[in-house]
C-alpha positions in Angstrom: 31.0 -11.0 20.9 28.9 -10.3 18.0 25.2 -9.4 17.0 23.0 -10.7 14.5 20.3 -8.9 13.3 17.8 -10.0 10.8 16.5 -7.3 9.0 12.9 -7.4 7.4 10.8 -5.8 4.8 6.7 -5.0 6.4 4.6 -7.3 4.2 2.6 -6.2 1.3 0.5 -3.2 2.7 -2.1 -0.7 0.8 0.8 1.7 -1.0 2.3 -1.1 -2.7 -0.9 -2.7 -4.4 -2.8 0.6 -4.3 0.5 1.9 -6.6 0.4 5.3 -4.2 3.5 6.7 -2.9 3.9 5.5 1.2 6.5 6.5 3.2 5.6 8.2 6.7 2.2 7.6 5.7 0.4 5.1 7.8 -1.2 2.6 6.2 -2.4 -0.9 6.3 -1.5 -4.5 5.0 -3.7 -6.3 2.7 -5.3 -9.4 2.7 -1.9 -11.2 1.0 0.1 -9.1 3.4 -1.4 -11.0 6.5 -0.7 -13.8 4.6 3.2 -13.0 4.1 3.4 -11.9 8.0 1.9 -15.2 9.0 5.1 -17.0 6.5 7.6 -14.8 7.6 6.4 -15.5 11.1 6.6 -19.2 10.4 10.1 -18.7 8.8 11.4 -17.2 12.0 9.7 -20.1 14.3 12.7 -22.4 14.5 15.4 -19.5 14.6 16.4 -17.8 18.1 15.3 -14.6 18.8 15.9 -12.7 22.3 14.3 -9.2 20.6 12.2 -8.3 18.1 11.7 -4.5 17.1 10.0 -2.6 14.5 9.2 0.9 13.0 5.8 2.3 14.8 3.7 2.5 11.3 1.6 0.3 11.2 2.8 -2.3 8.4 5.9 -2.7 9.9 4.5 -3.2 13.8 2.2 -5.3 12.4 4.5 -8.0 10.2 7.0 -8.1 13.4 4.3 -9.1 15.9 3.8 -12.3 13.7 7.5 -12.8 14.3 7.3 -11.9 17.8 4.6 -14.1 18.2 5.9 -17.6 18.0 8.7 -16.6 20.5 6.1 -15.0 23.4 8.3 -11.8 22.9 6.6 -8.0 22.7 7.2 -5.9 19.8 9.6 -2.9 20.2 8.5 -0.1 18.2 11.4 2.8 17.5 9.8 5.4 15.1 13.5 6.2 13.7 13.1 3.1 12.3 10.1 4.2 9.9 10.0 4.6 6.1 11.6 7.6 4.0 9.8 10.8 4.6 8.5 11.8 1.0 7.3 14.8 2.1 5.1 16.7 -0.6 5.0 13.1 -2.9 3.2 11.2 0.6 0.0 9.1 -0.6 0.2 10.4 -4.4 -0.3 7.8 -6.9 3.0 7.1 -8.5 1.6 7.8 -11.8 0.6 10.8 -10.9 3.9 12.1 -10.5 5.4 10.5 -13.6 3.0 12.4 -15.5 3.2 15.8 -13.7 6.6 15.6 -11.6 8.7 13.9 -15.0 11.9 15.3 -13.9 12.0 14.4 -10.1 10.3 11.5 -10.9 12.9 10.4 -13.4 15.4 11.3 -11.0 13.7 9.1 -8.5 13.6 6.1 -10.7 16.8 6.1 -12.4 19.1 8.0 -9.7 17.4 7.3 -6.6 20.4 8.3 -4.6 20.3 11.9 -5.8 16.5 12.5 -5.7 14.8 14.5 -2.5 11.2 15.4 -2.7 10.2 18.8 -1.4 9.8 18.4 2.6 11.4 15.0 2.2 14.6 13.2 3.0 17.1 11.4 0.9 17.3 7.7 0.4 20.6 8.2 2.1 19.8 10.3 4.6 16.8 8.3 5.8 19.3 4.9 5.2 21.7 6.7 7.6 18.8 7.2 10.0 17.7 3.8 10.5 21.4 2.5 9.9 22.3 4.4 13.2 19.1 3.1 14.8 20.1 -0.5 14.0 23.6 0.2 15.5 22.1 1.1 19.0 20.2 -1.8 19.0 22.9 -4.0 18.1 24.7 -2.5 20.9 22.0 -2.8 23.4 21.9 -6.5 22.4 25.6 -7.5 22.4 25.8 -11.3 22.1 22.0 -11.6 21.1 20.2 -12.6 18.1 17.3 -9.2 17.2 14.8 -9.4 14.2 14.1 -5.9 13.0 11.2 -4.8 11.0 11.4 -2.1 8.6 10.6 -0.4 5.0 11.8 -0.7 1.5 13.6 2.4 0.9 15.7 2.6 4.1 16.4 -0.7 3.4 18.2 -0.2 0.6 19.8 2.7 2.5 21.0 0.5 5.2 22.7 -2.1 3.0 24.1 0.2 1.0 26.0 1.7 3.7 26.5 -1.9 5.5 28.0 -3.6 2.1 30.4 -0.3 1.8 29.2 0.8 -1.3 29.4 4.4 -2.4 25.9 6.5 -3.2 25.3 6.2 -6.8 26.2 1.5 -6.4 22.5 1.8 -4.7 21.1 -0.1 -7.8 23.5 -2.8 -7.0 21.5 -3.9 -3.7 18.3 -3.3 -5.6 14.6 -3.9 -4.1 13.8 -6.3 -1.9 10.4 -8.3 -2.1 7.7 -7.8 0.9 8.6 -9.9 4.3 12.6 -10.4 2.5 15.0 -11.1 5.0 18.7 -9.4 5.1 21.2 -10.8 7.9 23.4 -8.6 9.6 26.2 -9.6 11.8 27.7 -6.7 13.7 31.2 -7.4 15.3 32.8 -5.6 18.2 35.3 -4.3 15.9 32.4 -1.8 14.6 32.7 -3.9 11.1 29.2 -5.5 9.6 29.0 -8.7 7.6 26.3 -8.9 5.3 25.3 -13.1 5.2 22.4 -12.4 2.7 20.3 -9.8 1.6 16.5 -9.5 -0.1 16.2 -12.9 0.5 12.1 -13.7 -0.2 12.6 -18.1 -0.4 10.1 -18.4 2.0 7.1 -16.7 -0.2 6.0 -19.0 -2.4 5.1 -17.3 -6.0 1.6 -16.8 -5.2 2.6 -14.5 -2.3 5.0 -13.1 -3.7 4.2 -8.7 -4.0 7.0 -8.8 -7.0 5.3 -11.5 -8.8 2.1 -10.3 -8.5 3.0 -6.8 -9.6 4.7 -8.9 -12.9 8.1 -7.0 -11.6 11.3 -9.0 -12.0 13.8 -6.6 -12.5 14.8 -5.3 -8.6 16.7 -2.6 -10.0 14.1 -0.7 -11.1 10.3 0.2 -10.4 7.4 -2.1 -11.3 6.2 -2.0 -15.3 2.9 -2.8 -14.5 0.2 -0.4 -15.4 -1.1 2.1 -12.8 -3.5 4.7 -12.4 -3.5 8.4 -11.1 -6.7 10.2 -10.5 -9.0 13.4 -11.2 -12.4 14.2 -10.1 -15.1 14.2 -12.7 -15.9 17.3 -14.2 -19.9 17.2 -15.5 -19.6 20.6 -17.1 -17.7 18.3 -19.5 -19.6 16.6 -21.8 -17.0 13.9 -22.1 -16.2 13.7 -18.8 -20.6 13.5 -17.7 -21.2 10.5 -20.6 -19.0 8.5 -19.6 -19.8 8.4 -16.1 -23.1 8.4 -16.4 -22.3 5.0 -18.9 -20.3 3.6 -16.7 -22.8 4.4 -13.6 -25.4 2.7 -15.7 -23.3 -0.3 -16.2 -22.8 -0.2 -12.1 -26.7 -0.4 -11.6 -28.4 -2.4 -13.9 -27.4 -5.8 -12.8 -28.8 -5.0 -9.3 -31.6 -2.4 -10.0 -32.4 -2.9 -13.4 -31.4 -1.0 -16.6 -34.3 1.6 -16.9 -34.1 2.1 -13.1 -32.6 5.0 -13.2 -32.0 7.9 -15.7 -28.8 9.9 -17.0 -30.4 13.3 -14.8 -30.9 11.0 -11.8 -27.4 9.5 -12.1 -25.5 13.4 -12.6 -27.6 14.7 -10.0 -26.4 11.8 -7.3 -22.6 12.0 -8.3 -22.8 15.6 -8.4 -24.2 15.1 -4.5 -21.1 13.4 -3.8 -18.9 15.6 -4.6 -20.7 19.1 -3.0 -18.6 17.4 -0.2 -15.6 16.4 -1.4 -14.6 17.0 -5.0 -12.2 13.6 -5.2 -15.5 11.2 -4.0 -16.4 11.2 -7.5 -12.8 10.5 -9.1 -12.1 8.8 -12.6 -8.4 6.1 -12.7 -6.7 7.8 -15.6 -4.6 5.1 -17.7 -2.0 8.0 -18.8 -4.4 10.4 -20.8 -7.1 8.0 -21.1 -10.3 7.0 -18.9 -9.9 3.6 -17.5 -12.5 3.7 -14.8 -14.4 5.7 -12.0 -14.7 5.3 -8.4 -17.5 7.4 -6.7 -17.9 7.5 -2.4 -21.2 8.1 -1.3 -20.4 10.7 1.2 -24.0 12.1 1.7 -24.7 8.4 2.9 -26.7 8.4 6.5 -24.1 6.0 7.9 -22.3 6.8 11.9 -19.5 9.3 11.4 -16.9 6.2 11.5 -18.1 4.8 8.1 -17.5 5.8 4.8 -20.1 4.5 2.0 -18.9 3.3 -1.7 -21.3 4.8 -4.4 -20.1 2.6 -6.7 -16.6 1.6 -9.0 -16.6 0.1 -12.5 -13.6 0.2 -15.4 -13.9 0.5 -18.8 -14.0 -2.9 -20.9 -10.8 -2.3 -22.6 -9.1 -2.1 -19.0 -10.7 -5.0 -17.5 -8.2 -7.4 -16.1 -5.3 -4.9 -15.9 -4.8 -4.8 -11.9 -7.0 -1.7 -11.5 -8.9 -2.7 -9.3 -7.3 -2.5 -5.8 -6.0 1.0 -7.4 -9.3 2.2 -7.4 -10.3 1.3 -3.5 -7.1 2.4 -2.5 -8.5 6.1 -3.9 -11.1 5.5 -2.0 -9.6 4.6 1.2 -7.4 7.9 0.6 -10.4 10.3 0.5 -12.3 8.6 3.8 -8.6 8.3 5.5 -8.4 11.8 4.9 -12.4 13.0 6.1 -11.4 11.0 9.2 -13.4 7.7 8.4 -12.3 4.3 10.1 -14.5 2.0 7.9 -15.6 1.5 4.0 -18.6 -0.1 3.6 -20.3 -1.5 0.8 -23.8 -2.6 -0.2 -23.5 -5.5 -3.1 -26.7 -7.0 -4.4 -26.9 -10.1 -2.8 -27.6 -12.1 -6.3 -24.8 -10.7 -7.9 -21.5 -12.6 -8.2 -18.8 -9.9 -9.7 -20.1 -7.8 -7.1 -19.3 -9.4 -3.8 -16.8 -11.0 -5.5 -14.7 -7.6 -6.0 -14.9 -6.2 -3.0 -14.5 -9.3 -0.9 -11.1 -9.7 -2.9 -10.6 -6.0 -2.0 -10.3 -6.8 1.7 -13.9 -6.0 2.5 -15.8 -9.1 4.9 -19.5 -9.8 4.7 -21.0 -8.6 8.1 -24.9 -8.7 7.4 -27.6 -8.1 5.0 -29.8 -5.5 4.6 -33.5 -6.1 6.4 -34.8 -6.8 2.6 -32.0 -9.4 1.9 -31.5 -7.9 -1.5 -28.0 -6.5 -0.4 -24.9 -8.3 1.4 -23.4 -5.4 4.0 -19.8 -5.9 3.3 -17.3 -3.7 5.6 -13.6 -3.0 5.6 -11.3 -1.3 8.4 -9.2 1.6 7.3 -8.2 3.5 10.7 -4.5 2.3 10.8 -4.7 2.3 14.8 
């Protein structure tokens, strides 16, 4: 007898729009990343299943349960199943490290099957990892038809040892898109045949992670513009202007423009940071300023909830995609001080506002007692 195994990419979680570097690191999906689970889910409806397992991060447990679903089955969760260990690279913005780890970066993007980070694995050995995971559970399930939900990189691993390809033919299998689908069928003569692989046809465009991050070429890594991070320095006088000017661009449609002054604005980010020198953080485009994001982290809130003090970008970067890189800095820091929500206080009137952050997974779960300002919450505790 024989075993098929469909293997699956997680849907579109934080790493991927937030441009940061996930592997072991547990993180969420987004808002389109429910949506792709729910599609993938769909897609598997009408094909048998007797088993559905998954890596125990979160991303991964999460997409299979919407294929589990449909079938009444329970997820199995194997942790050698989960993503790449990237050791000292884990929840660094990528362009972070192509502007201060060039060399292993390079390395990483161009040949991927000879680049190990310090404390990491290999794309190999993390592909043979979850290649001799799949194996077991093939053989567990003789005869039976598994859907197995895992991670980009070890995916590329696994098919590059099923389709009998040597190391350095690893761009030949390429990326696959968020939720794609690869078949396996695993005969009892120990040989694998490989029906299809990164197969996305049942995203359509607007779901699609690849489309939205304008990537076509698989081979590679995404062109789109991304942003690394460094806290705001206010002994600079660079660095203090254009905060304050973009803090004052933050406030004045909801306070007012004379509400508050350049003193009162240093003297509240500086507050943030006497706690954590990232809460006050500017998106660096390169060498250039593209935007800020400040946490409020002196905020009176229950120790489960982090506060946004405020994000804006520069007019020049408007419309780039920085956004979602910004709030993923932000979940980074609160992840990291132990927070499970951010939570956001919009005015009300405003339209960008709400807007932003409600398109940044946050919900609306109130007002304040004035009315002036929505209450707008999102979960970040990947539990």
């Amino acid at each position: 007898m024989s075993t098929t195994v469909y293997l699956v990419r997680h849907a579109e979680a934080e790493g991927n729009i937030g441009r940061r570097c996930h592997g072991i690191y547990n993180s969420l999906l987004t808002r389109r990343g429910r949506r792709q689970a729910k599609t993938v889910g769909d897609r598997f409806r009408t094909i048998p299943l007797d088993g559905v397992y998954s890596s125990d991060l979160a991303r991964a447990r999460d997409t299979a349960r919407a294929i589990a679903q449909p079938h009444g089955l329970e997820v199995i969760q194997r942790p050698l199943l989960r993503e790449i260990d990237m050791g000292d690279w884990e929840d660094r913005p990528w362009a972070e490290l192509a502007m201060f780890e060039k060399e292993p970066y390079d390395i990483w993007c161009n040949e991927p099957w000879n680049s190990q980070t310090p404390g990491g694995e290999t794309i190999m050995q993390a592909g043979q990892r979850v290649f001799d995971e799949i194996r077991r559970i093939a053989e567990e399930n003789d005869g039976k038809y598994i859907a197995i939900v895992s991670h980009g990189t070890v995916i590329r691993g696994v098919l590059t040892l099923a389709c009998g390809l040597a190391p350095e033919q690893m761009m030949a299998v390429g990326w696959g898109d968020n939720t794609c689908v690869a078949r396996l069928v695993y005969r009892d003569d120990g040989t694998i045949r490989v029906d299809y692989r990164n197969d996305n046809r049942h995203l359509p465009q607007e779901l699609s992670t690849f489309h939205s991050l304008k990537w076509s070429d698989s081979v590679d890594v995404p062109i789109s513009p991304q942003l690394w991070f460094r806290p705001v320095d206010f002994d600079k006088a660079e660095d203090r202007n254009v905060a304050i000017e973009l803090f004052h661009s933050i406030y004045w449609p909801a306070y007012g423009k004379e509400a508050f002054t350049d003193e009162q604005i240093e003297q509240r980010l500086r507050g943030y940071q006497t706690v954590c020198p990232d809460a006050v953080s500017f998106g660096m485009y390169q060498s250039d300023i593209a935007g800020i994001i400040a946490m409020d982290t002196t905020a009176e809130e229950e120790d489960t909830i982090g506060e946004m003090g405020g994000t804006g970008i520069l007019p020049q970067y408007r419309g780039w995609g920085f956004g979602p890189q910004l709030m993923n800095h932000a979940v980074s820091v609160y992840r990291r001080l132990g927070k499970r929500y951010l939570q956001s206080q919009p005015s009300a009137e405003g339209k960008f506002g709400p807007r932003f952050y409600h398109q940044n997974d946050f919900e609306e779960i109130g007002t304040t007692e004035d009315g002036k300002f929505l209450i707008m919450r999102r979960k970040i505790a990947a539990d």
